[in-house]
N, C-alpha and C positions, 0 to 999 in steps of 0.2 A: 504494500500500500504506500502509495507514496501521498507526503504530507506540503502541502502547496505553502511558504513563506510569502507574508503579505512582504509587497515593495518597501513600507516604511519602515518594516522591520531590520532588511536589507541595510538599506541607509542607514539606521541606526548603528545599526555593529559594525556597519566600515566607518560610521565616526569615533566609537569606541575605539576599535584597537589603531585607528590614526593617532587619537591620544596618547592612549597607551606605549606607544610606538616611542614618540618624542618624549615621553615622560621618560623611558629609562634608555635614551641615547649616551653614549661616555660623556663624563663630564672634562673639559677643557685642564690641562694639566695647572696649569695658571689660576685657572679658578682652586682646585685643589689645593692648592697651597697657602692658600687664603685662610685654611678652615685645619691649617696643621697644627695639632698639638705638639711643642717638645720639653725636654724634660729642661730644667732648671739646672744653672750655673750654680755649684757652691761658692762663696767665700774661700780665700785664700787660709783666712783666719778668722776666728772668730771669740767673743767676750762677752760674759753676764758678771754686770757689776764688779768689771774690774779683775774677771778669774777668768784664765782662758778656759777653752773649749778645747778639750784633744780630736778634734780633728780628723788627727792621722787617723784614728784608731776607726777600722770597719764598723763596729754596732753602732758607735757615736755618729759617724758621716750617717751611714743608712737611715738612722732614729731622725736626722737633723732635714735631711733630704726627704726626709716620710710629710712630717709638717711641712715642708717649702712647698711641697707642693700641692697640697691639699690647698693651700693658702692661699696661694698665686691661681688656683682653677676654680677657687669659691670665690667668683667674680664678684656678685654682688656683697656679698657681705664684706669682703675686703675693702673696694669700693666704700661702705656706707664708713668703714674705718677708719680710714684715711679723710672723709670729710667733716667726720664727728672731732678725731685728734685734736685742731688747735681750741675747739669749747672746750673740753674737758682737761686736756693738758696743761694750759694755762691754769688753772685753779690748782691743781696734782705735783704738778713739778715745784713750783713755789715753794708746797708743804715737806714733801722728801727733801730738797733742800735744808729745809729750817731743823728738820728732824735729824741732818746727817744721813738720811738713805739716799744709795746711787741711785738716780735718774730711771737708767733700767727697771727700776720696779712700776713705772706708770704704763710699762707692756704687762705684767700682771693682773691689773685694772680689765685691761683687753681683754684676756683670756678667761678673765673670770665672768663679766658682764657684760662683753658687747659694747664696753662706755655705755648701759643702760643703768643711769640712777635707780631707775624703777623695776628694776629684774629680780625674780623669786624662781630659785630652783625648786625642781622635784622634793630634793631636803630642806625646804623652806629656808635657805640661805635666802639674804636678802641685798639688795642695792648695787652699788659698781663695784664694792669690795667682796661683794656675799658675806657678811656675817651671819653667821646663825647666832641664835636669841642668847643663850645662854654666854659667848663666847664675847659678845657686844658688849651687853651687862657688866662683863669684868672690866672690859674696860672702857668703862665710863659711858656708853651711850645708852641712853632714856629708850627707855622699846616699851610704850602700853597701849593701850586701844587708843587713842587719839593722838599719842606723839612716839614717832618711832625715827629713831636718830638711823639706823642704817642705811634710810634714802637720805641721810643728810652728804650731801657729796663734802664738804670741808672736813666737816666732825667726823665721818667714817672715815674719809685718809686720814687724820688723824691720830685716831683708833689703829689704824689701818700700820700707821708707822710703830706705833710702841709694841704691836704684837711683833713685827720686823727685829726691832731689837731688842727684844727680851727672848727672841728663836737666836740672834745673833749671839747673844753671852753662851746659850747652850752649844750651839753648834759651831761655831766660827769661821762657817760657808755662808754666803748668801744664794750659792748653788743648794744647798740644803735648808736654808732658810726658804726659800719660795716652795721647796719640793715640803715642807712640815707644813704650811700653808694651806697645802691642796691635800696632804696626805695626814696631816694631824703631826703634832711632836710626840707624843707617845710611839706611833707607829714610826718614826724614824728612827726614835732612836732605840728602837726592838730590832730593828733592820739593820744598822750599824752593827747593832753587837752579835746578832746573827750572824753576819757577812764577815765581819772583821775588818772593815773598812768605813771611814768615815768619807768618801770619794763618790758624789753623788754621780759621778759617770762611769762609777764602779758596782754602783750597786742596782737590784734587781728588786724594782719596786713594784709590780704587778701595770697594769695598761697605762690605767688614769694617770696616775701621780709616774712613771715611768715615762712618759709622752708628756708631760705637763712643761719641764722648762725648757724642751724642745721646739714647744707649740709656741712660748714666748719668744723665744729666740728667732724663730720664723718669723712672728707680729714684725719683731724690732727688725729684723733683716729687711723687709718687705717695706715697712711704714719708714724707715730712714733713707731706704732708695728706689723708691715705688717702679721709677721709671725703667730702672732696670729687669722691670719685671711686668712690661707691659702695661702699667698703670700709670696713665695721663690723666690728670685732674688737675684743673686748675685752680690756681689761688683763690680767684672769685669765686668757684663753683663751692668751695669748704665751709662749712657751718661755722660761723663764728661767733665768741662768746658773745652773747646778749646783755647790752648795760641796763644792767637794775640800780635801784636805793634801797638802802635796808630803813624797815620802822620796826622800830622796840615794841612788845607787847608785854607788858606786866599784870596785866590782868586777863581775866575772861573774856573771850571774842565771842558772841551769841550766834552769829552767821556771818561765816566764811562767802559769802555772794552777798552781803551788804557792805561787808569789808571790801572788799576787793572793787564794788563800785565807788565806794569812800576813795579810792586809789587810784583812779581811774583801768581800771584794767577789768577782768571778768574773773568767772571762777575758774573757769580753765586752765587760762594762762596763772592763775595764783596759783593752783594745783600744779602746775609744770613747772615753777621756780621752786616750790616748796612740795616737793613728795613727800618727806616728812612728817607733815600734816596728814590726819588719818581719817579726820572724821570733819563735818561741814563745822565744826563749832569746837570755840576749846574751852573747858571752866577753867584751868590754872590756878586749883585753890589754892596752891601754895604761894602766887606770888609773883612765880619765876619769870626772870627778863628770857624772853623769845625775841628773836631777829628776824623776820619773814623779809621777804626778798619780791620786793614788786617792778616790773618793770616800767624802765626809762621812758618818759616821754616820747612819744613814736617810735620806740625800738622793736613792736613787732611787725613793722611797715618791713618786707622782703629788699633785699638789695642782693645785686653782686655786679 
C-alpha cells in the first residue's frame, strides 16, 4: 500500500533538514579560538602575610593552581569582587593597620563572605567576618534580637583582629592563624601534635580548612592583578565607598522608617548602612550611645 505525502509536508522537511544542515556546518577555526579555555600562569613566587609559599613543592603548586582556577572561570562572582574591593577595603585595611595585622588578611574577609556584611552561613556564622554567636560575645560584640554587632563591618574587623592575635601568641604563623580561623584553634592545634609539624603547608587538614589559605591566596593573586587574568574592569565601573554622617542615638528609636525620614533617607537605604540593626525599633534601656550611619546628601544618586 503505498501512502500519498501531502506537498506541504514535503516542503516542510526540506526546510527542516536545510536548517539543520547549517546548524551543524564546522565552525571557522578563528571563531574557535574565541571561546578557548587555558589553564593559568603560576607566580614565580608567592606570600601570605609576609611567609613565603613553597612553591616548589608538587601538593602546594597543584593545591594553589586548584583555586587559580576555579577563580579566574567563576567569572561573575570574581567580577562582582573586584568591584565591591575599594567599599569595603577602604574601611578593613585602615583597621588591620591600627591593629598590626598584614594587609593580607582583608582577602580572608573574601573568602569568608563574599564582602557580604549581611551573609549567614549554613552554621549561622554571621556578617563579612562570619562570627558565630558565641565566638562574637567573647569578644566584645553585642548579638540580641535587635542589635547584632557581627553585620557591624568596623566593630566585627575589629573583633575580627584581636581573634588574629591572640591565634598569633599561640601559633606564630599567620599561615596557621587564618587556617584556626576556618578550622577552629582546638583542631589545629590537635593536628600539629598529630603531625608533628607546626608547617601549615605540611600539614593535612581535611578539604575545607586544607583548600582555605589557598583559596585566599588565589583572591589576592587575582584581585592584585586582575588583568593578568583576563579581568578588565574599570575604575568607574567599581562600587565605591558611599559618604555617610554618623548620628549618636542614646536613647530609644520607636521606628526605624520615621527615623530615617527624620534623615532624609528611607528605611532601606538605613537598613543597608546599618545591618546591624535587627528589628524596625530599638528600646536601648540601658542608655547606650549607638552611631547609625545615614547617608550623604545625594550620595545615593548612581555615578561612574
Amino acid at each position: 500500500m503505498r501512502i500519498a505525502i501531502p506537498g506541504v509536508i514535503i516542503i516542510q522537511l526540506i526546510i527542516i533538514f536545510s536548517l539543520l544542515n547549517s546548524a551543524f556546518k564546522p565552525i571557522a577555526p578563528e571563531c574557535v579560538n574565541k571561546f578557548q579555555f587555558t589553564s593559568v600562569d603560576l607566580p614565580d613566587s608567592l606570600s601570605f602575610a609576609g611567609e613565603d609559599v613553597p612553591l616548589e613543592y608538587f601538593d602546594v603548586s597543584e593545591s594553589f593552581d586548584r583555586e587559580l582556577l576555579s577563580n579566574t572561570y567563576f567569572h561573575s562572582q570574581t567580577i562582582r569582587l573586584i568591584k565591591l574591593a575599594p567599599r569595603y577595603f577602604s574601611i578593613i585595611e585602615p583597621i588591620l593597620k591600627e591593629k598590626g595585622i598584614p594587609d593580607d588578611f582583608k582577602y580572608l574577609a573574601v573568602a569568608e563572605s563574599n564582602l557580604d556584611p549581611r551573609a549567614v552561613s549554613p552554621a549561622s556564622a554571621v556578617g563579612l567576618w562570619q562570627f558565630l554567636k558565641e565566638t562574637a560575645r567573647e569578644y566584645g560584640l553585642e548579638v540580641n534580637s535587635e542589635v547584632d554587632e557581627r553585620y557591624h563591618i568596623e566593630k566585627s574587623t575589629y573583633a575580627a583582629c584581636d581573634f588574629f592575635l591572640d591565634s598569633y601568641k599561640k601559633f606564630g604563623s599567620w599561615a596557621l592563624v587564618a587556617a584556626s580561623y576556618n578550622g577552629g584553634r582546638s583542631f589545629i592545634l590537635q593536628q600539629i601534635e598529630r603531625q608533628k609539624t607546626n608547617n601549615y603547608f605540611d600539614l593535612l587538614l581535611g578539604e575545607e580548612t586544607g583548600r582555605y589559605i589557598f583559596r585566599i591566596l588565589a583572591l589576592k593573586t587575582i584581585m592584585e592583578n586582575p588583568e593578568k587574568y583576563s579581568f578588565s574592569i574599570k575604575n568607574n565601573e567599581k562600587y565605591p565607598l558611599i559618604p555617610t554622617k554618623n548620628v549618636k542615638v542614646t536613647g530609644a528609636v520607636k521606628d526605624f522608617a520615621d527615623f530615617a525620614k527624620t534623615h532624609g533617607t528611607n528605611y532601606k537605604i538605613l537598613k543597608k548602612f546599618n545591618p546591624w540593626l535587627r528589628e524596625a525599633f530599638l528600646t536601648n534601656k540601658t542608655g547606650k550611645e549607638y552611631v547609625i550611619k545615614v547617608p550623604a546628601k545625594n550620595s545615593r544618586k548612581w555615578s561612574n
